[in-house]
C-alpha positions in Angstrom: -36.0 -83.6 -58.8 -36.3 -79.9 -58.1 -33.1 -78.0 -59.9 -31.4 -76.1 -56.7 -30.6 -72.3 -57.3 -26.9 -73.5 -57.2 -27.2 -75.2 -60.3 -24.0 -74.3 -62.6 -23.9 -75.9 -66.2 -20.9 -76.7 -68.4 -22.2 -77.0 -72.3 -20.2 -78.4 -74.6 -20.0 -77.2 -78.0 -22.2 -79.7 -79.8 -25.2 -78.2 -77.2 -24.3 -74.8 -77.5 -24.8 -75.2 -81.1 -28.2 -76.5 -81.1 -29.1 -74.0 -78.5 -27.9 -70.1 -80.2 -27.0 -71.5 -83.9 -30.1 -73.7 -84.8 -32.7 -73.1 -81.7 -33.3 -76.8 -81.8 -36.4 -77.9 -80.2 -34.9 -80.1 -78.3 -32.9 -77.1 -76.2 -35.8 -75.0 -76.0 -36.8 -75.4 -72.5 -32.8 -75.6 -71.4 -32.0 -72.7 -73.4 -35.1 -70.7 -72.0 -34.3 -71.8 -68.1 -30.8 -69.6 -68.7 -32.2 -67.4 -71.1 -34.7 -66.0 -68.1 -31.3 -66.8 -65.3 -33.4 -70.1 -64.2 -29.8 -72.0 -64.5 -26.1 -70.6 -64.7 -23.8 -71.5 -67.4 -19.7 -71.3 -67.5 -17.3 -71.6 -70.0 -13.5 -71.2 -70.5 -11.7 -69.3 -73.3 -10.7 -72.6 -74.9 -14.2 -73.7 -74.9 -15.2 -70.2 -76.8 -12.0 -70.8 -79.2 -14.0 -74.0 -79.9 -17.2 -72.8 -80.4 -15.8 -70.0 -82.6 -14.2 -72.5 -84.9 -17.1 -74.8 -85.0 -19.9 -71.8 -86.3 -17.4 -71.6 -88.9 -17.7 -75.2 -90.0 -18.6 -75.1 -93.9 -21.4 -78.0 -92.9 -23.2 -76.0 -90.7 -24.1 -73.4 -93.5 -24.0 -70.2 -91.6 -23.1 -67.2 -92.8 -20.3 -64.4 -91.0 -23.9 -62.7 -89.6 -25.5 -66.0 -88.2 -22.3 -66.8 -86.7 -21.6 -63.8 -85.0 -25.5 -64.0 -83.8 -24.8 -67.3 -82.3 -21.4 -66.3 -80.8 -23.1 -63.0 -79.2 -26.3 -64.7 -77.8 -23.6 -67.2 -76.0 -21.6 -64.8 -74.2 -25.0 -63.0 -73.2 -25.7 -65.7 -71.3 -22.5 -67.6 -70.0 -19.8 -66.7 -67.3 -16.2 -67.1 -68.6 -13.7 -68.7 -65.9 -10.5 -69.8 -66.3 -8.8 -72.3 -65.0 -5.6 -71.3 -63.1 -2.7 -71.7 -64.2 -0.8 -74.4 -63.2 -4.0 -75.9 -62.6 -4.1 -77.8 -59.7 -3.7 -81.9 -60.0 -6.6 -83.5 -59.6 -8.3 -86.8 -59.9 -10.4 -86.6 -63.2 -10.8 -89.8 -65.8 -9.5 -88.8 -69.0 -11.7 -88.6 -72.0 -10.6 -91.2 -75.0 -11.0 -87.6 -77.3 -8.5 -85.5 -76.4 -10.3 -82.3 -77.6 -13.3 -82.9 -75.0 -11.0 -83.1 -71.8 -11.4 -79.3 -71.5 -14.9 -79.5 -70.7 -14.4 -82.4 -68.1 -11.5 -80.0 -66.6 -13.8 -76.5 -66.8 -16.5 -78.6 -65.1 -14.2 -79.4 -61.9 -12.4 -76.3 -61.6 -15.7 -74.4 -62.1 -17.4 -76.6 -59.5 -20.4 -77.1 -61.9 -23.2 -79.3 -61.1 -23.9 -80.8 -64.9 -21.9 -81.2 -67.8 -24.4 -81.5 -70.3 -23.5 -83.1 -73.9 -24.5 -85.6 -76.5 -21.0 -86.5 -76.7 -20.5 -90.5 -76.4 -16.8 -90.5 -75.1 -17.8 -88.1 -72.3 -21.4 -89.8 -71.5 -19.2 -93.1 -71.4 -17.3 -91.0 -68.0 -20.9 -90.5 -66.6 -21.0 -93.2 -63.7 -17.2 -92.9 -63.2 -17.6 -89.1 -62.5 -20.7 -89.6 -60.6 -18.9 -92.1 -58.2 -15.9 -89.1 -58.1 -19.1 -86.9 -56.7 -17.5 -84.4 -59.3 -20.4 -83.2 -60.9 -23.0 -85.4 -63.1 -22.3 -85.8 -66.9 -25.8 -86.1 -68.9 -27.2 -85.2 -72.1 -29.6 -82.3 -71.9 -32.9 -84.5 -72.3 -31.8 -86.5 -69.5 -31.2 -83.4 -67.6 -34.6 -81.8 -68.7 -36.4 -85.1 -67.5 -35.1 -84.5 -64.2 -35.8 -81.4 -63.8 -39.8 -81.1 -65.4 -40.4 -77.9 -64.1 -37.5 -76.2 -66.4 -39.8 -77.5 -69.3 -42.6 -75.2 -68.1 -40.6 -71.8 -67.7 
């Protein structure tokens, strides 16, 4: 599959992470395709409240500077849109975790393409979304194996 210039990814946080907190090889070629404007990314200002609160998490073992690092590198590269309020009804599954239905909601109002995560409950929505022709849910080496030629920059 060749990745159309109209592709416009939702990330949720666990990806975000590996991406500008822990430049996880697994990323690399993702994070590289937006670094160099290759694929658009969007996010919503409950989505960053996330992310903040997550580089914060005592696991992950970074420091005020690494966070703030992380955070900055992020917003470089990511379009902030909000959903209207009221938002509009409309016909989405809802996730079985609460906390990740913002990401299905960003990716509809947004009118992304991908929602990539290595989130189970919102994978498990994949083939119901696809059906919805919504936009496709898929982990980011499933996305990068459709795409190949993101992989060589």
């Amino acid at each position: 599959m060749t990745v159309p210039a109209a592709v416009l990814l939702v990330l949720d946080t666990n990806v975000v992470l590996d991406w500008v907190a822990f430049d996880d090889a697994r990323v690399r070629p993702l994070a590289a395709a937006i670094e160099r404007g290759a694929l658009r990314t969007v996010t919503s200002t409950a989505c960053l409240q996330e992310l903040r609160r997550a580089l914060g998490y005592a696991q992950l073992k970074l420091d005020a500077p690494a966070q703030a690092r992380a955070y900055a590198r992020y917003l470089r590269h990511v379009t902030l849109f909000e959903i209207p309020e009221p938002a509009p009804s409309m016909n989405l599954p809802r996730c079985e975790d609460a906390d990740d239905q913002k990401f299905l909601e960003l990716a509809w109002h947004a009118r992304a393409s991908h929602l990539l995560t290595r989130d189970k409950a919102l994978l498990k929505l994949a083939r119901e979304l696809e059906r919805s022709a919504c936009f496709t849910v898929l982990a980011p080496d499933a996305f990068l194996r459709s795409a190949p030629e993101l992989a060589q920059g």
